[in-house]
VOROTOR-777298 format. One line per field, with one value per residue (C-alpha): residue number from 1; residue in one letter; x, y, z. Coordinates in steps of 0.25 Angstrom, whole numbers, plus 5000, padded with zeros to 4 digits. Layout:
<atoms>
k <- NUM  ... $
r <- a  ... $
x <- X  ... $
y <- Y  ... $
z <- Z  ... $
</atoms>
This chain:
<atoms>
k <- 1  2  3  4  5  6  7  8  9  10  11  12  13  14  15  16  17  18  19  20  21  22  23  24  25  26  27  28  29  30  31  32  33  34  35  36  37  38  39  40  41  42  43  44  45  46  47  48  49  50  51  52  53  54  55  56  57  58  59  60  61  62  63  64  65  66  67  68  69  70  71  72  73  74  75  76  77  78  79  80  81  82  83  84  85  86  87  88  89  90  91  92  93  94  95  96  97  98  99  100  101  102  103  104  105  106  107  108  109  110  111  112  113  114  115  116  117  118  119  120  121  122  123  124  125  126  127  128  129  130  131  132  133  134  135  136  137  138  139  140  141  142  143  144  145  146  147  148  149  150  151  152  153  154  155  156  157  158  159  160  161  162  163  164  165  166  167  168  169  170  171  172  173  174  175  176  177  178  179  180  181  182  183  184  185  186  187  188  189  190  191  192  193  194  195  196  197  198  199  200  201  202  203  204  205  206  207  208  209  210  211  212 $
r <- x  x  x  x  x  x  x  x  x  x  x  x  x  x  x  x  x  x  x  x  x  x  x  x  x  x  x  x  x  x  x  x  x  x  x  x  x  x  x  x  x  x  x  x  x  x  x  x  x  x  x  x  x  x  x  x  x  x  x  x  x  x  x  x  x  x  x  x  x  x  x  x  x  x  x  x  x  x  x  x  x  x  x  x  x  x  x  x  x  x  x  x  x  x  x  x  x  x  x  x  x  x  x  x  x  x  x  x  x  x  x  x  x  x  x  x  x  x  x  x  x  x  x  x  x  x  x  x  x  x  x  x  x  x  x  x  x  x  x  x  x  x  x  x  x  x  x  x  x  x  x  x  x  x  x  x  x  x  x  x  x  x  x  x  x  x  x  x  x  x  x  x  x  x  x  x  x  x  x  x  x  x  x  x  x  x  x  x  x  x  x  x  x  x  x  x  x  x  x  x  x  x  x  x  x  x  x  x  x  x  x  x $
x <- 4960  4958  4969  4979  4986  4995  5002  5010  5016  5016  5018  5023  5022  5022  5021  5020  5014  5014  5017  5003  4996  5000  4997  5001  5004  5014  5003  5003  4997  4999  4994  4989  4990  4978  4971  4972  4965  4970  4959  4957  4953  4961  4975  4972  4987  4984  4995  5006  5002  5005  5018  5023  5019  5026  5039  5037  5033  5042  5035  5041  5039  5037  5039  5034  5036  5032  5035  5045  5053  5053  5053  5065  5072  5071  5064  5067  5061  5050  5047  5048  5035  5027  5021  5018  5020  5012  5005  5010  5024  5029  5043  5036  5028  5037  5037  5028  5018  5027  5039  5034  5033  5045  5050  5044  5049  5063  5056  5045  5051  5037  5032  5026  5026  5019  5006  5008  5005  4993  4987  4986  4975  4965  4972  4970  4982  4984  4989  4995  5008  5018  5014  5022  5014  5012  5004  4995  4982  4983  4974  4982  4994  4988  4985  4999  5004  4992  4998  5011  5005  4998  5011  5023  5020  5022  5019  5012  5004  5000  4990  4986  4971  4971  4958  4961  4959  4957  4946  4934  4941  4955  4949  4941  4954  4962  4949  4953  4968  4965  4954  4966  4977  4969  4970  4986  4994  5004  5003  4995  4989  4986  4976  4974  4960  4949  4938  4943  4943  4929  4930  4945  4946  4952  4965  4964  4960  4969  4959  4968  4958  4961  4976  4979 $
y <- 5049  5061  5068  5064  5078  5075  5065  5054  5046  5051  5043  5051  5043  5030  5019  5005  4992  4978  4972  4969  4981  4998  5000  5015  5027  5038  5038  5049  5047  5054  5047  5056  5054  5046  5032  5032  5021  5012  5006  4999  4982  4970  4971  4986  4987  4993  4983  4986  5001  5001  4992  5003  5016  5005  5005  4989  4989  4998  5007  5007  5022  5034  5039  5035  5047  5045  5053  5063  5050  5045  5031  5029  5038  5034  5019  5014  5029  5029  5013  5017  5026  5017  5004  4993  4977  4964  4956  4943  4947  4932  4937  4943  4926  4923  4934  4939  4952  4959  4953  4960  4973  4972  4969  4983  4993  4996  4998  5007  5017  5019  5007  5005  4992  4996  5001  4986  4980  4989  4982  4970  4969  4978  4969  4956  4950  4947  4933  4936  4945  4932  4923  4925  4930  4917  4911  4924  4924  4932  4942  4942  4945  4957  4963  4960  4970  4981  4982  4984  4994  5002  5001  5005  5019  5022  5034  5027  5014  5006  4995  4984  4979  4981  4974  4961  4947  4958  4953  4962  4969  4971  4978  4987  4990  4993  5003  5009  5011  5017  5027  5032  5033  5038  5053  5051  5064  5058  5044  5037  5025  5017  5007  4997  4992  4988  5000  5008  5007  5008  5020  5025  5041  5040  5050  5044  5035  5029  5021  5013  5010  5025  5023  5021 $
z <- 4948  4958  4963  4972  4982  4991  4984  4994  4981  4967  4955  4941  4928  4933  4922  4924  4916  4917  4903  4902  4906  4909  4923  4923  4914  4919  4931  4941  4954  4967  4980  4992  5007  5011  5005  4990  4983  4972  4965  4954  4949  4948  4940  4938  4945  4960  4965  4954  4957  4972  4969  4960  4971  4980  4973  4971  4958  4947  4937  4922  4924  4933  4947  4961  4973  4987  4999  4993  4986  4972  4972  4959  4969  4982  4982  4997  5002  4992  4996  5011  5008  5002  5007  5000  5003  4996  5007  4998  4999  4999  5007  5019  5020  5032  5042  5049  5049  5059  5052  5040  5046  5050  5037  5032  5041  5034  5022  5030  5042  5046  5049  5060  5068  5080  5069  5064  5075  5080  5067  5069  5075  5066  5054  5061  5063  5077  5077  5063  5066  5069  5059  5047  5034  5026  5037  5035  5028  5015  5024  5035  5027  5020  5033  5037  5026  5029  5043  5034  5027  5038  5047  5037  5037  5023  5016  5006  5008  4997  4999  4989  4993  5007  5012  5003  5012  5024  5035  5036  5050  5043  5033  5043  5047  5038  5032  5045  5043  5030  5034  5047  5036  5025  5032  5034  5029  5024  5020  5008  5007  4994  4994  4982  4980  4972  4980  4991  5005  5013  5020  5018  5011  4999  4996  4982  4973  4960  4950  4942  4933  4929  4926  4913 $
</atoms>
């Protein structure tokens, strides 16, 4: 793995493994401003991975910083910088997208509702916003969260296959949110994926066929 500089969120020694499997070694990894690629095959661990940089999931060992804050130290400010949410979430089944937005913005004092909304169009979801998620199609409802994602304002944003069960015109935009955000100064995007975005620069790139 290259060389990450301007580090956004750190992790120092982290361990972590399933009873079956050892996912990661006292792994260090920095993660830049910028787009950073998480790539790797099937059960090769890029959704446990962004559950543990999210806080979500606990590591037997090791240490996760983010914007000045370490996350056994100050878990709410840590977790208020790092977005992550599961489209399939069964709690969030009986409201609605804004609803769910809503729902976020304690959590997330960047949010942006206004940005939210100027999305729904490019995501397709016009029509969409008042019904509540379970009448959603599994495509709908995935764009429902990278509206989410785009609008929270967080410094890092973790997204777990991000063109899955997206029309051909969703997915044109969302290339298109990437490629604006990829050049933010301050804020890092981390995109979990079997091959990377078309057209988006690349900060970083973590194999995880490389961990050990």
């Amino acid at each position: 793995m290259s060389a990450a500089p301007f580090a956004v969120l750190k992790t120092a020694g982290l361990c972590f493994a399933y009873p079956q499997r050892t996912l990661f070694t006292n792994w260090d990894c920095a993660i830049p401003t910028g787009i950073t690629l998480l790539q790797g095959n099937e059960s090769t661990g890029k959704t446990t991975l962004l559950r543990l940089l999210a806080g979500e999931q606990h590591a037997q060992s090791g240490r996760l910083h983010c914007g000045g804050v370490w996350l056994d130290e100050e878990p709410k400010l840590y977790r208020e910088q790092v977005f992550r949410t599961d489209p399939r979430a069964e709690d969030s089944e009986s409201i609605t997208p804004m609803q769910f937005l809503a729902r976020l913005a304690p959590r997330y004092p960047r949010l942006d509702m206004a940005l939210g909304k100027e999305m729904v169009d490019g995501l397709s979801l016009t029509g969409h916003m008042d019904k509540p998620l379970y009448m959603l199609s599994t495509g709908s409802r995935r764009k429902v969260w990278l509206l989410a994602a785009f609008a929270a304002g967080a410094t890092v944003t973790l997204l777990d296959e991000p063109f899955a069960a997206l029309d051909a015109m969703s997915i044109a935009f969302v290339h298109e949110l990437l490629q604006e955000t990829a050049a933010h100064p301050n804020r890092a995007w981390v995109v979990a994926d079997y091959t990377a975005p078309q057209g988006v620069p690349l900060a970083h790139t973590i194999a995880l066929t490389d961990l050990p």
